[in-house]
N, C-alpha and C positions, 0 to 999 in steps of 0.2 A: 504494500500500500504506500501512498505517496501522501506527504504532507503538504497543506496549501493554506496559505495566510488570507483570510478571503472579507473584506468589507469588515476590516479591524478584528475578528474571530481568530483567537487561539491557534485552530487545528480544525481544522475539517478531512475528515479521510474517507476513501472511496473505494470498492474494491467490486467490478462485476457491477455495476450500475447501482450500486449499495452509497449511500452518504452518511458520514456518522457525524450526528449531530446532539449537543444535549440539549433537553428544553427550553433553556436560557437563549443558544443562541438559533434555536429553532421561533421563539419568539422574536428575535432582534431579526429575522431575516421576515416576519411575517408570515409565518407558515400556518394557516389553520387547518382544521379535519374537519372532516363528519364522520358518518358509518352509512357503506350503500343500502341500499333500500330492496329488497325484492321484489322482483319487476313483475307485472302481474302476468303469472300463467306463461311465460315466457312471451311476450307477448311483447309488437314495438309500441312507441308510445304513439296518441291515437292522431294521426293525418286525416283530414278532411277529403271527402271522398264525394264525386257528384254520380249518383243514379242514374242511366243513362239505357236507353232501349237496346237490344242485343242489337246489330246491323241485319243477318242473316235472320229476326223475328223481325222486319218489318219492311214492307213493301206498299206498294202504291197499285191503286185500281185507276184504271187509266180509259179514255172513251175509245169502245170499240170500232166506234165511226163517228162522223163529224157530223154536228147537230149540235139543238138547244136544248138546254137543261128545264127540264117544265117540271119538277118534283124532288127535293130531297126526302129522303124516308129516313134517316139518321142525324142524329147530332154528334158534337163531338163530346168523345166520353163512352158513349154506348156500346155494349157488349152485341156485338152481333154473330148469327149461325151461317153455315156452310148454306148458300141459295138462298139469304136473306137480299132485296132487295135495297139494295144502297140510293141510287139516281134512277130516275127515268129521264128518258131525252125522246125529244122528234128530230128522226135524222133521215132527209130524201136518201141517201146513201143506202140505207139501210134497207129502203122500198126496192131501189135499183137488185138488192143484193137477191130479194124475194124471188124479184121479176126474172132475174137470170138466173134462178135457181129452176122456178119451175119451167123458166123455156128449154132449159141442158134437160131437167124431168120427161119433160113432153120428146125429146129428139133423142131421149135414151127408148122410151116406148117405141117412137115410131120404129128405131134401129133393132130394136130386137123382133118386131114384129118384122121386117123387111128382112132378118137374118133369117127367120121362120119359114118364109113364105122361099125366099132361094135353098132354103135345105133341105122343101119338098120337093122345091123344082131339081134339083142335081141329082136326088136319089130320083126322081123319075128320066134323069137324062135329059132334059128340058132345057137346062144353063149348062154354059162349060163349065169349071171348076175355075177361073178366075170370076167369075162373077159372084161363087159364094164366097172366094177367099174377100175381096172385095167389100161386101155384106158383112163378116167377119171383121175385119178391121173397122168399118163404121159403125159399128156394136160397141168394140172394145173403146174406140175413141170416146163412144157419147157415154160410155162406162165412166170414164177418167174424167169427165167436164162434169157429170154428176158429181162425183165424190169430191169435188175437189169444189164447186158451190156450197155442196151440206159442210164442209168445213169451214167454210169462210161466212154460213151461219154460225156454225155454231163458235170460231173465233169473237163473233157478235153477241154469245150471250145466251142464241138460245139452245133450250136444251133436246136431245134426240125425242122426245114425245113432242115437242113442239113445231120441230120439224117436220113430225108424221101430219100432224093436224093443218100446216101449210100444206100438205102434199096433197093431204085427201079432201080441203075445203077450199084451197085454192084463194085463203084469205089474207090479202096482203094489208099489212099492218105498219102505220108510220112510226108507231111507238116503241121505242126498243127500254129494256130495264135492265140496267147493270146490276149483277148480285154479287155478292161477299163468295169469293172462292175457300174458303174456310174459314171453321170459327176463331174471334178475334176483337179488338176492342177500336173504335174509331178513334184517332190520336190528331185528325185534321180533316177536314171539309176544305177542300178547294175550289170550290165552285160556290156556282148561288142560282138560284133558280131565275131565267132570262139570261144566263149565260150563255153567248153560241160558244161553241169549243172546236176545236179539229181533231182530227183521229188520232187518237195516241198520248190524248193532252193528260194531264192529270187531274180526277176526278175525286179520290177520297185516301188517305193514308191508314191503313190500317197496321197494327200490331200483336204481335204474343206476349204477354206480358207475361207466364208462367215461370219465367226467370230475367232476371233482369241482370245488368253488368254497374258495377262499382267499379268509377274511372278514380285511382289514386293517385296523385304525384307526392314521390317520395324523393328526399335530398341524394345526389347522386351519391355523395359519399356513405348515406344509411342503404344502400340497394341492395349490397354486396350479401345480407345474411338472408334476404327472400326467395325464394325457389319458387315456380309453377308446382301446383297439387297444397302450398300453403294453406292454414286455414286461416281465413279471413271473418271476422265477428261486425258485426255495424251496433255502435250503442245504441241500446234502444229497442233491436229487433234479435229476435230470439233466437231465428235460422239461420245458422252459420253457414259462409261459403267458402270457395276457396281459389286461390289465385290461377289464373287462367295464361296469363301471359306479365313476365317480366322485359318491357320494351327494349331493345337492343340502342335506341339513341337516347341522347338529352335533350332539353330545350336549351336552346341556347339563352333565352330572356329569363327563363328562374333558376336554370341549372337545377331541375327535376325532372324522374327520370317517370314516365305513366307506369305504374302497376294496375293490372288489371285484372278482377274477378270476378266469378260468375256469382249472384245468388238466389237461391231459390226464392221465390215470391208466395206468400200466401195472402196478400191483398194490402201488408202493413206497409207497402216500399211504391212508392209514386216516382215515375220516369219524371226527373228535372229537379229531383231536391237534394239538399247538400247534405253529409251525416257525417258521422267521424268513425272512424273505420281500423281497427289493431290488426295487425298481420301477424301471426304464429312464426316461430322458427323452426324452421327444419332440422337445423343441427342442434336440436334442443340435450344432447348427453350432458353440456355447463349448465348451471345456472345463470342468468338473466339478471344482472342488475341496474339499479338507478340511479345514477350520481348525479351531481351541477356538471353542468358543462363547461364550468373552469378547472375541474378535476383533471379533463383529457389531455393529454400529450401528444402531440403530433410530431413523430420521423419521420416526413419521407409518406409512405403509404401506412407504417405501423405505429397503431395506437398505444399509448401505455399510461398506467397511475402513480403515483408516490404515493406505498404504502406505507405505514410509519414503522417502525420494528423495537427492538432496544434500546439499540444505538442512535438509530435514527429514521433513517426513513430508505426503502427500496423502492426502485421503476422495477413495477409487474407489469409483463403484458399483457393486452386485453384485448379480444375482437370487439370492433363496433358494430352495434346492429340496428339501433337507431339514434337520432341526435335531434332535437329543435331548440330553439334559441337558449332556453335556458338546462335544460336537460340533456341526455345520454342513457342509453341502452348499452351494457357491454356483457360480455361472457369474458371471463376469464377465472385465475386462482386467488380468487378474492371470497371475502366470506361477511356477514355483515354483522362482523363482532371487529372487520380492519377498522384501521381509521385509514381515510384517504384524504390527504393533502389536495382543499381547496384553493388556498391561496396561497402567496408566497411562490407561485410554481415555476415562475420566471428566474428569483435566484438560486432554486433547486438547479432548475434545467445550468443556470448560470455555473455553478459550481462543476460540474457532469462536463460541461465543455471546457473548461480551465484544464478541468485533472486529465483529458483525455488527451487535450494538446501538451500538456506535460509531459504524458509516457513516453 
């Protein structure tokens, strides 16, 4: 060990990141304690977290064809079913779509019956054999013009019974009704009734709310102890989630980094509101503790405390796991019977580089 004369003190000795100090000139330097705290349930300390719709739970009902909007049947908020009617509109598009559905209808009839009628005449010898192939292929054609109108109904909304009853009443209709393709809750009206719209446009935003995501920004420097599969708790609400994705970048305007998790919803958690949100540790084998955040020591990337000892006082190391202004999350070999050096840490760390540039 080496001796050092340090802000008029005696002796101060050092050995292995060890300072030996006695209380006298542990007070002349400033040095206070506390004792850490147990962190609750290993748990970081609580970040504010915004509720926010899953992406892949929520999608948009969009107008099948261009027309006016003459009815909402929904508000926003409402819980709707699979073939619930959202919008009704008047769209001449939609007549056009009828019209040429049942004229391909009608030239699918004529062709099979004209395929009929050449496939007695060739089994009687009557036509050569290019005249039924001929027949044949304007079968198959007005085959493909059919199927391919009934789908561009039913891209429109209606459904195969609905279809059958244009086929067999031959009743064209200006009114088309947008329904809810599955059940789900409406989160926006975009429209208003006397709206003209064009094909494609957006009509109503709909959601699953059966799970919802907690968007969290955590300090980059607190990131490093959260893992995907985490369990993630929200004050307040009793169903715990757990972390879905730790984001690979930062922000560069708050230097936090998004954590993100899923949590089950059972009607207590509203898409847009803010909560405060504790993330579990994975590597939970340490214990979790609490200190002030004038405790911490910063190396470099490695964290450490001024334990107090005998003699004086030890730098233990410690993982960080979380940090906000005035607090600290760490694991390490600490116990909360140490005392950890609050203040004074500056002529601690002060002493620790004198004696290091001496050796």
């Amino acid at each position: 060990m080496l001796a050092l004369a340090f802000m008029g003190l005696p002796s101060v000795l050092m050995a292995e990141d060890a300072v030996k100090l006695s209380p006298a000139q542990a007070q002349t330097l400033g040095v206070r304690v506390t004792h850490p705290v147990s962190s609750r349930t290993d748990q970081t300390l609580p970040y504010p977290a915004q509720i926010v719709i899953p992406t892949p739970q929520l999608w948009v009902v969009s107008a099948p064809q261009a027309g006016m909007v003459t009815n909402l049947s929904v508000a926003r908020g409402d819980r709707v079913n699979s073939g619930q009617p959202l919008v009704t509109l008047e769209s001449p598009g939609f007549v056009s779509l009828q019209r040429e559905y049942l004229h391909a209808f009608a030239q699918e009839v004529l062709a099979a019956q004209q395929l009929k009628r050449n496939t007695e005449l060739f089994e009687a010898k009557a036509v050569p054999l290019r005249v039924l192939e001929t027949s044949q292929t304007e079968a198959r054609q007005a085959s493909i013009a059919v199927a391919e109108r009934r789908q561009m109904l039913r891209l429109s909304g209606l459904s195969d019974a609905a279809i059958s009853r244009l086929t067999g009443e031959t009743a064209i209709t200006a009114t088309l009704s947008v329904a809810a393709p599955q059940p789900a809750t409406v989160v926006e009206i975009v429209v208003s009734p006397g709206q003209r719209v064009e094909q494609s446009a957006p009509l109503v935003k709909l959601a699953r709310l059966s799970a919802l995501w907690a968007e969290i920004a955590i300090p980059a420097s607190s990131v490093r102890a959260i893992r995907p599969g985490a369990r993630v708790e929200i004050d307040g609400y009793a169903t715990p989630g757990q972390v879905i994705l730790v984001s690979e970048t930062t922000d560069a305007a708050t230097q936090t980094i998004l954590v993100r998790a899923e949590v089950p919803n059972t009607g207590e958690l509203r898409p847009g509101q803010t909560a405060a949100a504790r993330i579990g540790f994975l590597s939970a084998g340490e214990s979790a503790w609490e200190i002030p955040y004038s405790a911490l020591v910063r190396r470099g990337e490695a964290t450490s405390v001024f334990v107090a000892t005998e003699d004086g006082f030890r730098l233990v190391p410690v993982t960080l796991l979380a940090e906000d202004q005035d607090h600290v999350v760490v694991a390490g070999a600490i116990t909360d019977k140490d005392e950890v050096a609050v203040s004074g840490i500056s002529a601690l760390r002060g002493i620790l580089l004198r004696l290091g540039a001496g050796e």
